[in-house]
N, CA, C and O atoms as CSV, one atom per row, in Angstrom:
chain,resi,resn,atom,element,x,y,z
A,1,UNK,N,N,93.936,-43.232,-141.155
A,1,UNK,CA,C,94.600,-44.524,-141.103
A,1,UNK,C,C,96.103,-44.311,-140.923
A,1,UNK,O,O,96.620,-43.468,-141.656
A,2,UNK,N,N,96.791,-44.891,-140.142
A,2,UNK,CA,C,98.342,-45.300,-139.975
A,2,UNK,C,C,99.220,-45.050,-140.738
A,2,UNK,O,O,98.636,-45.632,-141.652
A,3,UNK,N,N,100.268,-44.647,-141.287
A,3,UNK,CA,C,100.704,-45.037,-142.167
A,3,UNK,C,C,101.719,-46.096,-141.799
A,3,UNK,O,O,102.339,-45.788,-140.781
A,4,UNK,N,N,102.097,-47.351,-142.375
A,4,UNK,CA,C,103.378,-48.406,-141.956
A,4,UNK,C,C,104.212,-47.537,-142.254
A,4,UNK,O,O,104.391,-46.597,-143.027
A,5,UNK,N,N,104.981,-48.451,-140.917
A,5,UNK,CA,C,106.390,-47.958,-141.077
A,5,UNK,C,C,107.535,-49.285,-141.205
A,5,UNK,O,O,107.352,-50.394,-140.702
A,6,UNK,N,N,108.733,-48.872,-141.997
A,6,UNK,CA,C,109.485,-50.080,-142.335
A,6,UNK,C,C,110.489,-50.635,-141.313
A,6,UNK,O,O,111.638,-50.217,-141.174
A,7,UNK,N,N,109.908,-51.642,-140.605
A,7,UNK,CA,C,111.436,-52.791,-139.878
A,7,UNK,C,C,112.081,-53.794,-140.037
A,7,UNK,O,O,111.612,-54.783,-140.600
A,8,UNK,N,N,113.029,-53.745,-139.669
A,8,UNK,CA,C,114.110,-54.858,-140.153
A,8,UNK,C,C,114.485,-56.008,-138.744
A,8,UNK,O,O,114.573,-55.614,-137.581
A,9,UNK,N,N,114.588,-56.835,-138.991
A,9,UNK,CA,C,114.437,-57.979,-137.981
A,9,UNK,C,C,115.350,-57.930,-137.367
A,9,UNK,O,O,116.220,-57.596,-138.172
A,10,UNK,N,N,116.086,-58.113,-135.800
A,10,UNK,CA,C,117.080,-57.859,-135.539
A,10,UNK,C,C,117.957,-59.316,-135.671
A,10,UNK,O,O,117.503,-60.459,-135.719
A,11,UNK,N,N,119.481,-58.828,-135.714
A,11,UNK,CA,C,120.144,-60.296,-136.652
A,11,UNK,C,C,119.999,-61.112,-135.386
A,11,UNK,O,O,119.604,-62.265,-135.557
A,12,UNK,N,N,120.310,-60.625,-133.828
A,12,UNK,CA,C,120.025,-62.047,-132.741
A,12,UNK,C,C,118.890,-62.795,-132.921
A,12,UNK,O,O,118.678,-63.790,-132.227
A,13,UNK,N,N,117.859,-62.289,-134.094
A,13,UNK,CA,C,116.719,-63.150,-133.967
A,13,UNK,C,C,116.653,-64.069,-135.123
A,13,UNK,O,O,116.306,-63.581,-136.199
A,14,UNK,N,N,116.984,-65.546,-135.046
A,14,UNK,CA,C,117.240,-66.377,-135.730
A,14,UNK,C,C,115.999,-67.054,-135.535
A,14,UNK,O,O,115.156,-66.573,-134.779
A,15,UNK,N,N,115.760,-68.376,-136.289
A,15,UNK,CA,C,115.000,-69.619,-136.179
A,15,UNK,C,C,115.339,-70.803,-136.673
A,15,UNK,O,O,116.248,-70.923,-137.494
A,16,UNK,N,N,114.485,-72.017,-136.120
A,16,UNK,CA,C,114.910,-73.201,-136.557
A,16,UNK,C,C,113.592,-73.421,-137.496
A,16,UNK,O,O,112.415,-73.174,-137.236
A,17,UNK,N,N,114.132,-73.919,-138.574
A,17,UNK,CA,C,112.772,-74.488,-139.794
A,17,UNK,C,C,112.991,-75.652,-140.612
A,17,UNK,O,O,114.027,-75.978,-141.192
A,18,UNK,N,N,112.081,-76.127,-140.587
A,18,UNK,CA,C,112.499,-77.350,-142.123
A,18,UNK,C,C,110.916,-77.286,-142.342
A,18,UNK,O,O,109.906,-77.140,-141.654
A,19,UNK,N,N,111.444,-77.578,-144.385
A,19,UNK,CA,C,110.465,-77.726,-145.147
A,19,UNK,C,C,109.629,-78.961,-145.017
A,19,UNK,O,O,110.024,-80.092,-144.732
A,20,UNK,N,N,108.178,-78.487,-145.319
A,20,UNK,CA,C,107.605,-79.882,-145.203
A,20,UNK,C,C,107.630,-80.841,-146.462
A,20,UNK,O,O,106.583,-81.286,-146.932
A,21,UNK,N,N,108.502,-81.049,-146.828
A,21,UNK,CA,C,109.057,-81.493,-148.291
A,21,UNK,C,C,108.777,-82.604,-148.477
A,21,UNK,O,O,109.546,-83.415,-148.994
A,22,UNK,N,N,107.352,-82.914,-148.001
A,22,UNK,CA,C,106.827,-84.727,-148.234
A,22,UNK,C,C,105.532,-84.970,-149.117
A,22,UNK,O,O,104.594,-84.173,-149.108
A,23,UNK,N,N,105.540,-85.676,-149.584
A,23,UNK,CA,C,104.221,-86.222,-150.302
A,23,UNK,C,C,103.114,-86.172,-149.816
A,23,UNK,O,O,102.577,-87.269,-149.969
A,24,UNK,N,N,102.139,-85.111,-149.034
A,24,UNK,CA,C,101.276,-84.665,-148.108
A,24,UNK,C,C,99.928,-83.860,-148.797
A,24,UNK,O,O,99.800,-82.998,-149.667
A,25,UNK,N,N,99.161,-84.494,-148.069
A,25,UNK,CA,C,98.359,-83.145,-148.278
A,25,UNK,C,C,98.488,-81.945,-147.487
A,25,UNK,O,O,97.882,-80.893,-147.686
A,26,UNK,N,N,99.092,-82.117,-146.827
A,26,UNK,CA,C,99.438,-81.009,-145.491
A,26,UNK,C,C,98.705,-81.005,-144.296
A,26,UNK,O,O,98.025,-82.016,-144.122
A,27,UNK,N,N,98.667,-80.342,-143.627
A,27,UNK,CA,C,97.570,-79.941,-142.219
A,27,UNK,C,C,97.136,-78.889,-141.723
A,27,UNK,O,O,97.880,-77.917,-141.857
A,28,UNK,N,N,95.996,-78.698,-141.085
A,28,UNK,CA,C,95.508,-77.586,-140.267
A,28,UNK,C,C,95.955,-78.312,-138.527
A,28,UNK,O,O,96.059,-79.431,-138.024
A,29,UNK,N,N,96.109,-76.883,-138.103
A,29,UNK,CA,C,96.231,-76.592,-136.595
A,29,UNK,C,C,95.933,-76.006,-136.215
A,29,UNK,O,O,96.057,-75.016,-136.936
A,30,UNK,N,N,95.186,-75.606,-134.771
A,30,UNK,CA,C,94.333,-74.585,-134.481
A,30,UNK,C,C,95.798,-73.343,-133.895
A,30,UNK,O,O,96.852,-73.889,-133.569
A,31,UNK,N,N,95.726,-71.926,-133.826
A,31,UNK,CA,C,96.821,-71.124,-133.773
A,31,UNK,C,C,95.957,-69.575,-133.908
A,31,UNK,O,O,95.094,-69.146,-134.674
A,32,UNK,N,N,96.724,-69.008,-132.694
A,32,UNK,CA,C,96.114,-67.404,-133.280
A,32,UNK,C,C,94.317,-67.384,-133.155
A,32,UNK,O,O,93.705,-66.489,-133.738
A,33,UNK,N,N,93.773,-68.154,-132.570
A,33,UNK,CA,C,92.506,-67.652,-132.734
A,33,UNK,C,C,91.508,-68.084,-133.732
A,33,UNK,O,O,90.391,-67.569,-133.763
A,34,UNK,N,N,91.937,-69.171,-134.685
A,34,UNK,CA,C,91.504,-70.112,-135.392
A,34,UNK,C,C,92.689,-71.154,-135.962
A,34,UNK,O,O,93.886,-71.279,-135.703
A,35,UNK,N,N,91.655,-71.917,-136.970
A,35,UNK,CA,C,92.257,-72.741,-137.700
A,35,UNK,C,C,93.470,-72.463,-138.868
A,35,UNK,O,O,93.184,-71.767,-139.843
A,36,UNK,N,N,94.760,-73.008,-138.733
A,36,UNK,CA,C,95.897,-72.465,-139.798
A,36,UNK,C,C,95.890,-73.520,-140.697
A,36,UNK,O,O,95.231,-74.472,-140.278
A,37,UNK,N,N,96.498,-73.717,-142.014
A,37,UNK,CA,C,96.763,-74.631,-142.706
A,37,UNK,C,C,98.142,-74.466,-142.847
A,37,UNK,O,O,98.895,-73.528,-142.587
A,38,UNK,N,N,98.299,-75.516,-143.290
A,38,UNK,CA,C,100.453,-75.802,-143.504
A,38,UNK,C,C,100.333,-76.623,-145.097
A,38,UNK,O,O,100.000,-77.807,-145.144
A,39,UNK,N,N,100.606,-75.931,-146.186
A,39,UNK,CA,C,100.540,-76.635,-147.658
A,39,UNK,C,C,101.794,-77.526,-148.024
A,39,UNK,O,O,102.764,-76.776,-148.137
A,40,UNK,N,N,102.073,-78.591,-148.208
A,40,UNK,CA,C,102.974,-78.962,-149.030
A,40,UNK,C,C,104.325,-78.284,-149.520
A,40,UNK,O,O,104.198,-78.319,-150.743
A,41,UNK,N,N,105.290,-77.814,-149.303
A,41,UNK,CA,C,106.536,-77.119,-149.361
A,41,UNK,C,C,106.376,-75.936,-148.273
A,41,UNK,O,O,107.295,-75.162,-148.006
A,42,UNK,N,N,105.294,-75.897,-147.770
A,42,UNK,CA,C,105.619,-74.717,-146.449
A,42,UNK,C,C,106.847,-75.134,-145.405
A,42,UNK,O,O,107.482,-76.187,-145.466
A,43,UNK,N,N,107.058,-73.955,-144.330
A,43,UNK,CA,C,107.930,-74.642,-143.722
A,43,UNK,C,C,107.252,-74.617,-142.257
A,43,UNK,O,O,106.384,-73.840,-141.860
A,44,UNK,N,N,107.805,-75.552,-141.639
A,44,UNK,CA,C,107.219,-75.556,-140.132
A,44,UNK,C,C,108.779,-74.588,-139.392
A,44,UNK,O,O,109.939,-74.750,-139.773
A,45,UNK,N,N,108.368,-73.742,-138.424
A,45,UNK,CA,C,109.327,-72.733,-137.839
A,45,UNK,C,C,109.251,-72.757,-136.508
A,45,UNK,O,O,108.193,-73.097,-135.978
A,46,UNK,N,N,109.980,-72.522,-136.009
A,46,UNK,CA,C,110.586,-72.237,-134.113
A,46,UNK,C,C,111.220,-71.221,-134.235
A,46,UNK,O,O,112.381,-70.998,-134.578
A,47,UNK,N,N,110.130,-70.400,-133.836
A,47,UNK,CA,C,110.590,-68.726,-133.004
A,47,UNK,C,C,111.136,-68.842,-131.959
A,47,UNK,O,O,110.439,-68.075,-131.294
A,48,UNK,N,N,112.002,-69.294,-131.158
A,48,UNK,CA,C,112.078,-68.732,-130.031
A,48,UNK,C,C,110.944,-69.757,-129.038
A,48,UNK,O,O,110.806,-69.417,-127.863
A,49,UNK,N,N,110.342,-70.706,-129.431
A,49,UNK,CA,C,109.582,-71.627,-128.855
A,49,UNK,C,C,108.305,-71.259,-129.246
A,49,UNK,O,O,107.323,-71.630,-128.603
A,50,UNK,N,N,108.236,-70.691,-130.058
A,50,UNK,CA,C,107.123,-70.251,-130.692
A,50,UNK,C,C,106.543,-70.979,-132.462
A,50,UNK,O,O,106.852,-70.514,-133.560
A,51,UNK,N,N,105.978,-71.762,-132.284
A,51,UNK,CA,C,105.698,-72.893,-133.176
A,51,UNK,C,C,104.528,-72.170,-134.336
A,51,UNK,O,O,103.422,-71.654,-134.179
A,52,UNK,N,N,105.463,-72.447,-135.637
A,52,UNK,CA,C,104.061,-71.875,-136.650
A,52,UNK,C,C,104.845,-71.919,-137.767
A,52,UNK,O,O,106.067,-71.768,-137.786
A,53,UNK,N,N,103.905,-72.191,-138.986
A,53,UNK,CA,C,103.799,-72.406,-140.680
A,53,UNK,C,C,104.123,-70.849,-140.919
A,53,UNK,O,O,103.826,-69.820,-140.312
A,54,UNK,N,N,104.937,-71.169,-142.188
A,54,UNK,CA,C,105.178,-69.824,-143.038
A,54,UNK,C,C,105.112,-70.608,-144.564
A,54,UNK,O,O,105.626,-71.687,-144.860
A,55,UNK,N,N,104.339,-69.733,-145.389
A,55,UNK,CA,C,103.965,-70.064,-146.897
A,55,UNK,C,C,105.716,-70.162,-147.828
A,55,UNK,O,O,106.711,-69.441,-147.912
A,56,UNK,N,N,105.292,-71.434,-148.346
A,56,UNK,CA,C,106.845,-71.485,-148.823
A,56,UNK,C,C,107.281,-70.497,-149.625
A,56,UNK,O,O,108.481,-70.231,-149.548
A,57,UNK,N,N,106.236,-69.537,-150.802
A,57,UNK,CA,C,106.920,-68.746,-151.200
A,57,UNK,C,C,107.406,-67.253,-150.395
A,57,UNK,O,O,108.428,-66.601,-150.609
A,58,UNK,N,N,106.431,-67.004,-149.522
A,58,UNK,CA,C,106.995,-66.027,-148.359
A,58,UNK,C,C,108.530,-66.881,-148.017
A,58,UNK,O,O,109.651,-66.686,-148.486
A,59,UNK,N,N,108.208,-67.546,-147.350
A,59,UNK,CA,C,109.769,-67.836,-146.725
A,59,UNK,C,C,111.035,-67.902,-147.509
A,59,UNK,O,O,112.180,-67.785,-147.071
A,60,UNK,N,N,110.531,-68.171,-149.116
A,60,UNK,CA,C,111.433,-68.443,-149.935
A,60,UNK,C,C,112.098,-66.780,-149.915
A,60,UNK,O,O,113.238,-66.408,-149.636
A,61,UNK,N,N,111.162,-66.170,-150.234
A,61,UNK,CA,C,111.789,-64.216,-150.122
A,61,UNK,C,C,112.268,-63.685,-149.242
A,61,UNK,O,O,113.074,-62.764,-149.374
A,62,UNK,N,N,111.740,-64.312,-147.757
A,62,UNK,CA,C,112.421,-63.611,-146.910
A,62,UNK,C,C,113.040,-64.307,-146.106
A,62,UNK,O,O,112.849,-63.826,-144.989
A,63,UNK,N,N,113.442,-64.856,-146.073
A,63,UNK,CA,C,114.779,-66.002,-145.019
A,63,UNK,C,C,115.931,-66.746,-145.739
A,63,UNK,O,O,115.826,-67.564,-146.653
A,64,UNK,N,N,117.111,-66.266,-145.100
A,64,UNK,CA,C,118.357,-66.974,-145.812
A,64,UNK,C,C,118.536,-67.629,-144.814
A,64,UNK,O,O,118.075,-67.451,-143.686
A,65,UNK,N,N,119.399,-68.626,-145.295
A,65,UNK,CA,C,120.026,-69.926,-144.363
A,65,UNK,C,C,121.218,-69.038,-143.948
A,65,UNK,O,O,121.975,-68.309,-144.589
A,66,UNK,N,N,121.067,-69.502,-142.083
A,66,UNK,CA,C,122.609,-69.093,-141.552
A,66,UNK,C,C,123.598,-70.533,-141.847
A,66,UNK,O,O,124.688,-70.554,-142.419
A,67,UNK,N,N,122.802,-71.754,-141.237
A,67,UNK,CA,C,123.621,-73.033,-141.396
A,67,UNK,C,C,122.070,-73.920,-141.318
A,67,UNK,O,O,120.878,-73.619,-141.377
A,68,UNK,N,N,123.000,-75.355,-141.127
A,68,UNK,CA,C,121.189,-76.442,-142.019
A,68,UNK,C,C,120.233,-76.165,-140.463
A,68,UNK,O,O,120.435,-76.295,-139.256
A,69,UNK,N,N,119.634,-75.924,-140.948
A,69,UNK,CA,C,118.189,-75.538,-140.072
A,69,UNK,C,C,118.272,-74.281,-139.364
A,69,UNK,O,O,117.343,-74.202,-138.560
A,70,UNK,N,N,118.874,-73.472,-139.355
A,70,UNK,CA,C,118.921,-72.153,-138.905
A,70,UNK,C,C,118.600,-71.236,-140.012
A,70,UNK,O,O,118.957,-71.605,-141.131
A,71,UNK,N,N,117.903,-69.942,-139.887
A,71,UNK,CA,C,117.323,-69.116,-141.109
A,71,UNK,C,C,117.242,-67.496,-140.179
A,71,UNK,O,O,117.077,-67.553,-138.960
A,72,UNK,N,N,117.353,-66.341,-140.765
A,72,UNK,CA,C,117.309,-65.779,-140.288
A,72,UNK,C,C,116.416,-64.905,-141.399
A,72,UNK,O,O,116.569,-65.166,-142.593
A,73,UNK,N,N,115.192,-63.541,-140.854
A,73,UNK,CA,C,114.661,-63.118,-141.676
A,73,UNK,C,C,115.584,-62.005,-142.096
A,73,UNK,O,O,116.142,-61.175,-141.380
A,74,UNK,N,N,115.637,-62.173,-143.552
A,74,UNK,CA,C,116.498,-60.817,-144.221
A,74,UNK,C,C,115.400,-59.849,-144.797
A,74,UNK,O,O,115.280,-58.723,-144.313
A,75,UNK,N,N,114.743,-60.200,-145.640
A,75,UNK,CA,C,113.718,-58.845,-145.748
A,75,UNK,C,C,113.089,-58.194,-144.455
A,75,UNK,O,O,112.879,-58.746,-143.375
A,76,UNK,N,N,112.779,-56.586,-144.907
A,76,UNK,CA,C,111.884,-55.908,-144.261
A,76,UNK,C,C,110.389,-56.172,-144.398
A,76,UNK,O,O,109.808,-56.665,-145.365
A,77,UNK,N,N,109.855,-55.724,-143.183
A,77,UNK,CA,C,108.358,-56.356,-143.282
A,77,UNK,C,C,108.253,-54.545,-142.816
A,77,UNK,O,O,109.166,-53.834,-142.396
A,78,UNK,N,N,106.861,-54.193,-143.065
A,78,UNK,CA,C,105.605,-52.518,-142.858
A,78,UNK,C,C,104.590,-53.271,-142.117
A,78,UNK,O,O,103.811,-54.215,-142.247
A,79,UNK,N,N,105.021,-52.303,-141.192
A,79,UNK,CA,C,103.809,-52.315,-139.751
A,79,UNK,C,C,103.564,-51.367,-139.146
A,79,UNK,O,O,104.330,-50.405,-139.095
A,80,UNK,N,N,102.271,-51.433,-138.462
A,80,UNK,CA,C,101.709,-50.319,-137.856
A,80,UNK,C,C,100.955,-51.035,-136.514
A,80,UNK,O,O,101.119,-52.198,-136.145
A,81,UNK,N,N,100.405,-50.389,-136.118
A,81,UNK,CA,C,99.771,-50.649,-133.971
A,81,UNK,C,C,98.428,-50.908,-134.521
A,81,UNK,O,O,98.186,-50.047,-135.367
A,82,UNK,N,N,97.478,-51.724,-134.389
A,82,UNK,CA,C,96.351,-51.768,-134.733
A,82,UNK,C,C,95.520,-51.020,-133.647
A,82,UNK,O,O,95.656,-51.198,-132.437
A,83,UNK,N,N,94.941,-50.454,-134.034
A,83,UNK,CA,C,94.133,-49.181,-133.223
A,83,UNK,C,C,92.997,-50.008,-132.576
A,83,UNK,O,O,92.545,-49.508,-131.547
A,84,UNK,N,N,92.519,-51.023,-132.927
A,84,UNK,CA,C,90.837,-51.545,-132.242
A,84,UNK,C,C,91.478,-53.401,-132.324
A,84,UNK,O,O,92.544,-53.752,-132.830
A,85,UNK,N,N,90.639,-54.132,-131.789
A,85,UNK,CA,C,90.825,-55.429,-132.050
A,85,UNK,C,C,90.673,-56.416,-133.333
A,85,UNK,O,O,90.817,-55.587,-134.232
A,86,UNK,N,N,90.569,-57.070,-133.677
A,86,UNK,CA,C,90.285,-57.312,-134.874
A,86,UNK,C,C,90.761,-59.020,-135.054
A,86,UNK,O,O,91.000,-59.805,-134.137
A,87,UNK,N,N,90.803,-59.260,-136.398
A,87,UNK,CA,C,91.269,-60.314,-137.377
A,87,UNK,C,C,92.441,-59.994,-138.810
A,87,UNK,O,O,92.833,-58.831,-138.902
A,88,UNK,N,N,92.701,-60.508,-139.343
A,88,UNK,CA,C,93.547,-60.473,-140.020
A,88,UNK,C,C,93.863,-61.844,-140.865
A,88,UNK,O,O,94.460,-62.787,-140.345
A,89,UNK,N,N,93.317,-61.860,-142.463
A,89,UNK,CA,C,93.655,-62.939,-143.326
A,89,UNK,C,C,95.204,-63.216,-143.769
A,89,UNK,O,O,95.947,-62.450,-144.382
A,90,UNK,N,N,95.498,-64.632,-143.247
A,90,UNK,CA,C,96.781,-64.940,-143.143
A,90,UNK,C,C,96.656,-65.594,-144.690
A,90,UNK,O,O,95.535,-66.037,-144.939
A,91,UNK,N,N,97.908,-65.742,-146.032
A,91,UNK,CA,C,98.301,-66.734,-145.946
A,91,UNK,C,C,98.292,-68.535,-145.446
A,91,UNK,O,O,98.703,-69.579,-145.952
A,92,UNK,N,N,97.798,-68.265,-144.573
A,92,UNK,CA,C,97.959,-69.846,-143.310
A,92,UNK,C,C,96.142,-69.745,-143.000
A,92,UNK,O,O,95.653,-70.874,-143.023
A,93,UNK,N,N,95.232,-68.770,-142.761
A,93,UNK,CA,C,94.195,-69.113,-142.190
A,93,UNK,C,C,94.218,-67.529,-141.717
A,93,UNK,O,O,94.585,-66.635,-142.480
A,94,UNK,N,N,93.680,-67.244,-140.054
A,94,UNK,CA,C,93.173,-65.954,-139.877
A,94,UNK,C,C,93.717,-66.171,-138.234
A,94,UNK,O,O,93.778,-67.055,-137.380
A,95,UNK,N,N,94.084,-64.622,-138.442
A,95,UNK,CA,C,94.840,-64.247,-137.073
A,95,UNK,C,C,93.800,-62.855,-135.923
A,95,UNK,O,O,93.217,-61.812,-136.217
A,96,UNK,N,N,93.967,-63.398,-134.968
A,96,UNK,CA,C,92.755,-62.629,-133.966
A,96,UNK,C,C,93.941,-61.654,-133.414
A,96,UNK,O,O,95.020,-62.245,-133.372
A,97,UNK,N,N,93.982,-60.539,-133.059
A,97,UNK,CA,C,94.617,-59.337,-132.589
A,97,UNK,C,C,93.910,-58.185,-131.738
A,97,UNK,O,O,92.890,-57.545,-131.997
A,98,UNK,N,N,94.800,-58.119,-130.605
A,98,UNK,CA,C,94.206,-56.734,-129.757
A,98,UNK,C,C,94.367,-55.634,-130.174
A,98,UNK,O,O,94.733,-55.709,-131.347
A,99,UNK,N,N,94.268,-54.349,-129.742
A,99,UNK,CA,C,94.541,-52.677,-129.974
A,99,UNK,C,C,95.893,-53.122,-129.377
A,99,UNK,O,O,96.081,-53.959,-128.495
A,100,UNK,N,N,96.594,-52.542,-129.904
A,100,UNK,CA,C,98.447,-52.413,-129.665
A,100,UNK,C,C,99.015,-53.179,-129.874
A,100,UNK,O,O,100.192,-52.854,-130.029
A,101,UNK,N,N,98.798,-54.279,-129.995
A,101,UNK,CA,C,99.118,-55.588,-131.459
A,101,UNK,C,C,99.889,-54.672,-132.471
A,101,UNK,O,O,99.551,-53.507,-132.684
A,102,UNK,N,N,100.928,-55.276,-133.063
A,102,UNK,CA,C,101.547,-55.089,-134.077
A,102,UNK,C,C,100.352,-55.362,-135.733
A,102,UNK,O,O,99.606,-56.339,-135.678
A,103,UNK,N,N,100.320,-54.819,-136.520
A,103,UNK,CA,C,100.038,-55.659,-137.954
A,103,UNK,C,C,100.918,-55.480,-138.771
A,103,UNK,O,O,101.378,-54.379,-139.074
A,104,UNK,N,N,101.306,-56.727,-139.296
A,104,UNK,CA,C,102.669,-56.774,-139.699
A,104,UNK,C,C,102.919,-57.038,-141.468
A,104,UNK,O,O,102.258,-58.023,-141.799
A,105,UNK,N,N,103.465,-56.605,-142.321
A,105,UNK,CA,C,103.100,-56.620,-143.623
A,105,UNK,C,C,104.793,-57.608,-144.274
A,105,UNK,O,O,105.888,-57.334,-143.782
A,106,UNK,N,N,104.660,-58.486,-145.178
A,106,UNK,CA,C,105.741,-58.504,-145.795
A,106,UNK,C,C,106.076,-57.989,-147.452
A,106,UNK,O,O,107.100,-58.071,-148.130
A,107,UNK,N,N,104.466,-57.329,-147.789
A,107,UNK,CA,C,105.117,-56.293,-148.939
A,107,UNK,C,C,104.528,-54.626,-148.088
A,107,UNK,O,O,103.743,-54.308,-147.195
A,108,UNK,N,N,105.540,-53.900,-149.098
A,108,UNK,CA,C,105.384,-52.612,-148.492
A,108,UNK,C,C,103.414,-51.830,-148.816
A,108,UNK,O,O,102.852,-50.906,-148.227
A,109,UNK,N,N,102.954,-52.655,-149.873
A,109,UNK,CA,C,101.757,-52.174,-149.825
A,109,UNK,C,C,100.475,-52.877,-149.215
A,109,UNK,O,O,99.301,-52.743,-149.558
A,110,UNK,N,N,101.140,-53.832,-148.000
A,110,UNK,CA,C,99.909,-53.791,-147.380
A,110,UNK,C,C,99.484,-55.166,-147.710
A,110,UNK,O,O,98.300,-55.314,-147.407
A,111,UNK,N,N,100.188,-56.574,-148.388
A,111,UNK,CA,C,99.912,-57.571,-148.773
A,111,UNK,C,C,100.858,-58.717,-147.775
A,111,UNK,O,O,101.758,-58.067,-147.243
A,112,UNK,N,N,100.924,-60.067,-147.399
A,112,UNK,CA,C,101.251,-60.673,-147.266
A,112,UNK,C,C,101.227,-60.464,-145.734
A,112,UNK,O,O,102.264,-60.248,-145.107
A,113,UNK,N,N,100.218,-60.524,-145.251
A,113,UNK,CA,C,99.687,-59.878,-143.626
A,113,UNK,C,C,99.662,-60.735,-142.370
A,113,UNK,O,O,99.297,-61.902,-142.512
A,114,UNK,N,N,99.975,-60.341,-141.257
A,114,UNK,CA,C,99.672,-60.933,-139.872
A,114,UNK,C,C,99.693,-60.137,-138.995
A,114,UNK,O,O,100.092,-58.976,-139.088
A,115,UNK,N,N,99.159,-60.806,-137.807
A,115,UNK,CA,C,99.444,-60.235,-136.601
A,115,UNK,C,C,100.422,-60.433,-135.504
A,115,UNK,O,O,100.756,-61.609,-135.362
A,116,UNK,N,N,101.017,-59.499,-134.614
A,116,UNK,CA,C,101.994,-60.113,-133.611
A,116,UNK,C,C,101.824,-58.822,-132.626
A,116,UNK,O,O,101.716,-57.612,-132.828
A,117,UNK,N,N,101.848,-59.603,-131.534
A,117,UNK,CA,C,101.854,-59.284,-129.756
A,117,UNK,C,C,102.806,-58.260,-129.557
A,117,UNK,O,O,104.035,-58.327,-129.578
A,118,UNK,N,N,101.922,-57.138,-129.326
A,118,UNK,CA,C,103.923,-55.613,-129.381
A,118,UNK,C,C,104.975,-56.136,-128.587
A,118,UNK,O,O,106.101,-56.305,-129.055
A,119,UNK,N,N,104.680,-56.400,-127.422
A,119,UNK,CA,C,105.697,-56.919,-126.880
A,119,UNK,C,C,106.885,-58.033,-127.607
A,119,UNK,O,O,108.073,-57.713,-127.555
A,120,UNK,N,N,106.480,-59.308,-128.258
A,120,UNK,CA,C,106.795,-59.490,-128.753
A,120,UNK,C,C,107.598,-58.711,-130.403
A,120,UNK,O,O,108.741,-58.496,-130.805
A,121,UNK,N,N,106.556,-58.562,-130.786
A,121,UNK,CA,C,107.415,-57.328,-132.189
A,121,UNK,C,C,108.274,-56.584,-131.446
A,121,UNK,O,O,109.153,-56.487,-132.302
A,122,UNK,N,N,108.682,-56.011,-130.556
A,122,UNK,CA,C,109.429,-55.075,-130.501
A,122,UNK,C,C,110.755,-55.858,-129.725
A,122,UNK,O,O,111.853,-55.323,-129.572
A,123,UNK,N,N,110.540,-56.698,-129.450
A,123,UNK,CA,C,112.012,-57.499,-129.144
A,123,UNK,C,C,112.308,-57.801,-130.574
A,123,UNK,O,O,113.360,-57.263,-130.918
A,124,UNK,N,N,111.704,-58.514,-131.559
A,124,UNK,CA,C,112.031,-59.313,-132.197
A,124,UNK,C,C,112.338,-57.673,-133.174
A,124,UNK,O,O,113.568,-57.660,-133.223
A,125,UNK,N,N,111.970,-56.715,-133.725
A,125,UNK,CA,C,112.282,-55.919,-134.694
A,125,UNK,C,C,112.726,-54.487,-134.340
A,125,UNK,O,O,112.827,-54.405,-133.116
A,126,UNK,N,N,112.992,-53.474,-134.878
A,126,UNK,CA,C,113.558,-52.445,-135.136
A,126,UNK,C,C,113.183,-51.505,-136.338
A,126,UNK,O,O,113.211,-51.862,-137.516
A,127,UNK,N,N,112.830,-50.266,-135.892
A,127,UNK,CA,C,112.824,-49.434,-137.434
A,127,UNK,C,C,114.158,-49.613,-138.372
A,127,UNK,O,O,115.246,-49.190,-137.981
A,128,UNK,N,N,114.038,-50.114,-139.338
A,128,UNK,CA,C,115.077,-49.412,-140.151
A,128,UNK,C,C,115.315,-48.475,-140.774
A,128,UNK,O,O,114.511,-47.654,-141.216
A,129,UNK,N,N,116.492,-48.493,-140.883
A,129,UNK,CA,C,117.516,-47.089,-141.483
A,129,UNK,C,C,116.991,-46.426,-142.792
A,129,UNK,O,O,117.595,-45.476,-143.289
């Protein structure tokens, strides 16, 4: 097995987010290869035109405010190349992934999991130091 390795987000890669801070039950949206859910204080996010829920306490750990609605990720996330195709239990629901797909971790042992498109990961991150 792989071992992760640790990257750090690069700072040009910002986003736009707001909390869903309403009296809701929340929603599912289909994303990634199934159904996602969005809970009550999650936040809805814009990657780069890239539309998707992050769990409010994830986001709470890893994103500081640059200015009101701009956030940039400050923690490191552990990732490795997924060797075969697969799935992956989100947080949000379940993420479908090819061989060379990123899997992307936001604790260092392997918890708080997704998937992302290498191409994509590798614009958006960097090994760190």
């Amino acid at each position: 097995m792989t071992e992760f390795i640790k990257y750090q987000k690069k700072k040009a890669s910002r986003v736009v987010a707001i909390q869903l801070a309403l009296e809701t039950d929340g929603f599912t949206y289909q994303k990634w290869g199934g159904p996602q859910t969005c809970k009550p204080g999650d936040w809805i996010v814009n990657n780069d035109g890239d539309v998707y829920t992050v769990d409010c306490d994830t986001f709470a750990r890893t994103y500081a405010a640059i200015s009101p609605g701009i956030y940039e990720k400050v923690a490191p996330v552990w990732a490795k190349v997924a060797e075969q195709p697969g799935q992956i239990a989100t947080k949000e629901g379940q993420t479908h992934y090819q061989a060379g797909d990123y899997l992307v971790y936001n604790e260092p042992d392997g918890r708080d999991g997704y998937a992302v498109d290498a191409e994509v990961f590798e614009k958006m991150y960097a090994p760190a130091d």
